[in-house]
C-alpha positions in Angstrom: 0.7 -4.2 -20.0 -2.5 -3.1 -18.1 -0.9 -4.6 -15.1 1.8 -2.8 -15.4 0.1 0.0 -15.9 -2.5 0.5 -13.2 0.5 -0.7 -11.1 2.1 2.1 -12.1 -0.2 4.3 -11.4 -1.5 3.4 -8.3 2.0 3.9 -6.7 1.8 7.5 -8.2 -1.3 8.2 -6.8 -0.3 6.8 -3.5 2.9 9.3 -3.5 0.6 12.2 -4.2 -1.7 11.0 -1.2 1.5 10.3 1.2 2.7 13.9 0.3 -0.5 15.1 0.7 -0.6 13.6 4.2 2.9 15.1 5.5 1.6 18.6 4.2 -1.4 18.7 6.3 0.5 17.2 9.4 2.7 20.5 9.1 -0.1 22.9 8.2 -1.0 25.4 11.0 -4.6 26.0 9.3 -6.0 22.9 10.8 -8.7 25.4 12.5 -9.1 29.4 12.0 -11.2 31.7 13.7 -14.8 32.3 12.3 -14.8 36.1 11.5 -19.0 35.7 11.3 -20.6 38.0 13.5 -17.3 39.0 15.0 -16.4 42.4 16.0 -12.8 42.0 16.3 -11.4 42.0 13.0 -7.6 43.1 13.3 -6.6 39.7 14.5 -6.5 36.5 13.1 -6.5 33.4 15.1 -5.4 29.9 13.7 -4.2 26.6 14.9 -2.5 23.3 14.1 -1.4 20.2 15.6 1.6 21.7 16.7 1.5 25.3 17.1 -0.9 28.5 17.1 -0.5 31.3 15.5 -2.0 35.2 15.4 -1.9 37.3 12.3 -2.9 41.3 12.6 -4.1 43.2 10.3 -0.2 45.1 10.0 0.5 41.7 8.3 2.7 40.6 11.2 2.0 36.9 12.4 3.6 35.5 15.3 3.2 31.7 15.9 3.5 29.5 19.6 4.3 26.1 19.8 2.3 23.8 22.4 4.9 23.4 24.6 3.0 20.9 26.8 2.1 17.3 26.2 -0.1 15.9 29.2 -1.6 19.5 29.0 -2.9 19.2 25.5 -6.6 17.3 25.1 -6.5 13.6 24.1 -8.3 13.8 21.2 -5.9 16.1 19.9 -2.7 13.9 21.3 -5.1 11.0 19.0 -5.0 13.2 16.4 -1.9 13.5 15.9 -0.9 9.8 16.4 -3.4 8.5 13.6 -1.1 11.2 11.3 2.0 10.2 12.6 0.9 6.0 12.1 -0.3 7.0 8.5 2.9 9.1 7.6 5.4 6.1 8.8 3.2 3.5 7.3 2.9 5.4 3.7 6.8 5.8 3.7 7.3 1.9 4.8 4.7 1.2 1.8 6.7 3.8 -1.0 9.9 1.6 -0.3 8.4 -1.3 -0.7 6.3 -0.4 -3.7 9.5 0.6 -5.4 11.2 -3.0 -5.4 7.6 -4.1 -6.4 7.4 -2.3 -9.5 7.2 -4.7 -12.6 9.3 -2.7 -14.5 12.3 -2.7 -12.1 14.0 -5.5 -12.1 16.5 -6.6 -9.0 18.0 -9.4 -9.6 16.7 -12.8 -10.4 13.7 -11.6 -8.2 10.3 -13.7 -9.4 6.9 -12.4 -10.2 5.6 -14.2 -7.1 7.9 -12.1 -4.8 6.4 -9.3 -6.5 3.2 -10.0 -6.0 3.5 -10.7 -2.7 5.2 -7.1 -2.3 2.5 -5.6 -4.2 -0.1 -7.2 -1.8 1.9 -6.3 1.0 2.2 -2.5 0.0 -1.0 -2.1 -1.1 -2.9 -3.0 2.1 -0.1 -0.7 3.9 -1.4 2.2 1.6 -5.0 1.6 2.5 -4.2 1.7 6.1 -2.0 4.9 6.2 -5.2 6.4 4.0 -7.6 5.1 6.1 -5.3 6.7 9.9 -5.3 10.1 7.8 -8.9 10.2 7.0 -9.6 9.3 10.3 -7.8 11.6 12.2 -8.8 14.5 10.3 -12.6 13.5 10.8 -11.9 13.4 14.3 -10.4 17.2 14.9 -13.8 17.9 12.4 -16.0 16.2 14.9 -14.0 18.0 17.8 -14.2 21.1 16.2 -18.2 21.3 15.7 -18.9 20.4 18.8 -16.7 22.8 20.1 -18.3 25.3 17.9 -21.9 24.9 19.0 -21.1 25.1 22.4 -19.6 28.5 21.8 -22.5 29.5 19.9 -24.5 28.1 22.9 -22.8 29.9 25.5 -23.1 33.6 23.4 -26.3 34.1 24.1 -26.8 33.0 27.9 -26.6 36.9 29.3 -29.8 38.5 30.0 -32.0 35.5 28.7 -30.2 35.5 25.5 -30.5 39.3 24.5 -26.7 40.2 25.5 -24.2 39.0 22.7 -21.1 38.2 24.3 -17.7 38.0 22.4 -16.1 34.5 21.7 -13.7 33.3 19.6 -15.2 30.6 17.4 -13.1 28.0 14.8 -14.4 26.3 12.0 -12.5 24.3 9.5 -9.5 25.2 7.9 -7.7 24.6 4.9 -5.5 21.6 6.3 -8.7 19.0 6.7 -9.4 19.3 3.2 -6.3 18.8 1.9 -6.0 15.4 4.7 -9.4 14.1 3.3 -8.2 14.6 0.1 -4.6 13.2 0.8 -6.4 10.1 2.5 -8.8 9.5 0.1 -5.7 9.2 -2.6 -3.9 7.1 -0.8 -6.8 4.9 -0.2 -7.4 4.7 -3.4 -3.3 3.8 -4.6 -3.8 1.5 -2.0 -6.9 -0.5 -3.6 -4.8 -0.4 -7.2 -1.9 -1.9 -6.2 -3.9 -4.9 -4.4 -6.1 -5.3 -8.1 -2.3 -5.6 -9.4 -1.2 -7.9 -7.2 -4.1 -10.5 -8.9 -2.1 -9.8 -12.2 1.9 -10.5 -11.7 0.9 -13.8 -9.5 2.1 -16.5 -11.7 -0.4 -19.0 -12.9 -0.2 -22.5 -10.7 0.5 -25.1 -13.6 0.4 -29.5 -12.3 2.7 -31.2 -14.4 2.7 -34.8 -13.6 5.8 -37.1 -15.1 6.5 -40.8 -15.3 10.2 -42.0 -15.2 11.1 -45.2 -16.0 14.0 -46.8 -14.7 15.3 -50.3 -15.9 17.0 -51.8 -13.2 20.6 -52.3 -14.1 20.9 -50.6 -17.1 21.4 -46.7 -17.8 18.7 -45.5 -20.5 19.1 -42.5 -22.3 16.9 -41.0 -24.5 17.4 -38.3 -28.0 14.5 -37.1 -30.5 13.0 -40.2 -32.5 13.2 -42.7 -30.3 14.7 -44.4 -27.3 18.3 -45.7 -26.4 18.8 -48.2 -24.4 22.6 -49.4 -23.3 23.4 -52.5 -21.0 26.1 -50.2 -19.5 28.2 -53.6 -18.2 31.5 -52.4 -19.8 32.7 -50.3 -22.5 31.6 -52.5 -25.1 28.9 -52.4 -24.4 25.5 -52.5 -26.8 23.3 -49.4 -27.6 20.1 -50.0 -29.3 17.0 -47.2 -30.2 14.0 -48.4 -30.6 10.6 -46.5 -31.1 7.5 -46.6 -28.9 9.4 -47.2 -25.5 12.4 -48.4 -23.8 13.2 -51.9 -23.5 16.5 -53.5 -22.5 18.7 -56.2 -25.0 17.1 -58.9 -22.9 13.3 -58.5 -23.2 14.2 -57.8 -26.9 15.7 -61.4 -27.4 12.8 -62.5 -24.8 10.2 -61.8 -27.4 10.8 -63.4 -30.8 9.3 -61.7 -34.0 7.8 -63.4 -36.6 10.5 -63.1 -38.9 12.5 -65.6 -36.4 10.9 -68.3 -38.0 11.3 -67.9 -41.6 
């Protein structure tokens, strides 16, 4: 039951995270302007991975795709690869998860098979996580050090007395929700693998004798052995207890009682 269960809900978990991932892949608010210290307040500037967009202060935003591919910068082209690896990987994972499930049953499918799939799934999970929250960290990184050059190159007129006007972004609303989509998925990931330890089957040695009188065909029935010479069909069936012994070794080995 508690594999079942954490089973269970790491692949919910991981669905929220995958979701979580595809929403901030489409989110334009991967980086908005920093209104700190800026004059210009009737426009809004913001910008995704694959558009950017300008809202005034009428309420009217109008949005441009980057209609370039070799013109955009590499860490952004990175950027959005590591999303697009995690988002293919997480769906991959989902579908395999589903078949995995303990509760579904496909089949005469075994619990080994499933653990395997569980395994397999899980360690997909844990990558997709592990693409978004990289990728996210590394627009972050991109976008304060973009920052503090911008705050650097304000104050170069006049030996730093002159203010001039640039447009400076800071974090938007998209890399929280990828750290905290990653992070989730990461985590579904890391549940399905401590699952995995529970629907392996347990590895049981048996170890069998058969015996096999040459010549004759034994058969055998609760409470004791029975033996035939199987020569014809008249032939002789005898049980005896303790083992099986053909007619022969029997009238080998006299009893006592011969002898009375």
């Amino acid at each position: 039951m508690a594999v079942t269960a954490c089973q269970g809900l790491g692949f919910i978990v991981s669905l929220i995270g995958i979701a979580g991932i595809i929403a901030a892949t489409c989110m334009d608010q991967w980086s908005t302007q920093d209104l700190y210290n800026n004059p210009v307040t009737a426009v809004f500037n913001y910008q995704g991975l694959w558009r950017s967009c300008v809202r005034e202060s009428s309420g009217f935003t109008e949005c441009r795709g980057y209609f370039t591919l070799l013109g955009l910068p590499a860490m952004l082209q990175a950027v959005r690869a590591l999303m697009i690896v995690g988002i293919v990987l997480g769906a991959i994972s989902l579908l395999v998860s589903i078949f995995a499930l303990k509760c579904i049953r496909i089949g005469s499918m075994e619990d080994s098979a499933k653990a395997n799939m569980t395994l397999t799934s899980g360690i997909m999970f844990i990558i997709s996580g592990l693409c978004a929250i990289a990728g996210v960290s590394v627009f972050a990184n991109m976008l304060v050090t973009n920052f503090w050059m911008s705050t650097a190159n304000m104050y170069t007129g006049l030996g730093g007395m002159v203010q001039t006007v640039q447009t400076r972004y800071t974090f938007g609303s998209a890399l929280f929700v990828g750290w905290v989509a990653g992070g989730l998925t990461l985590i579904g990931g890391v549940m399905m693998c401590i699952a995995c330890r529970g629907l392996a089957p347990e590895e049981t040695n048996y170890k069998a004798v058969s015996y096999h009188a040459s010549g004759h065909n034994v058969a055998y029935k609760p409470g004791g052995f029975k033996a035939s010479t199987g020569f014809g069909p008249k032939s002789k069936n005898k049980i005896y207890e303790g083992g099986v012994h053909t007619e022969d070794e029997v009238q080998s080995h006299p009893s006592k009682y011969d002898y009375v």
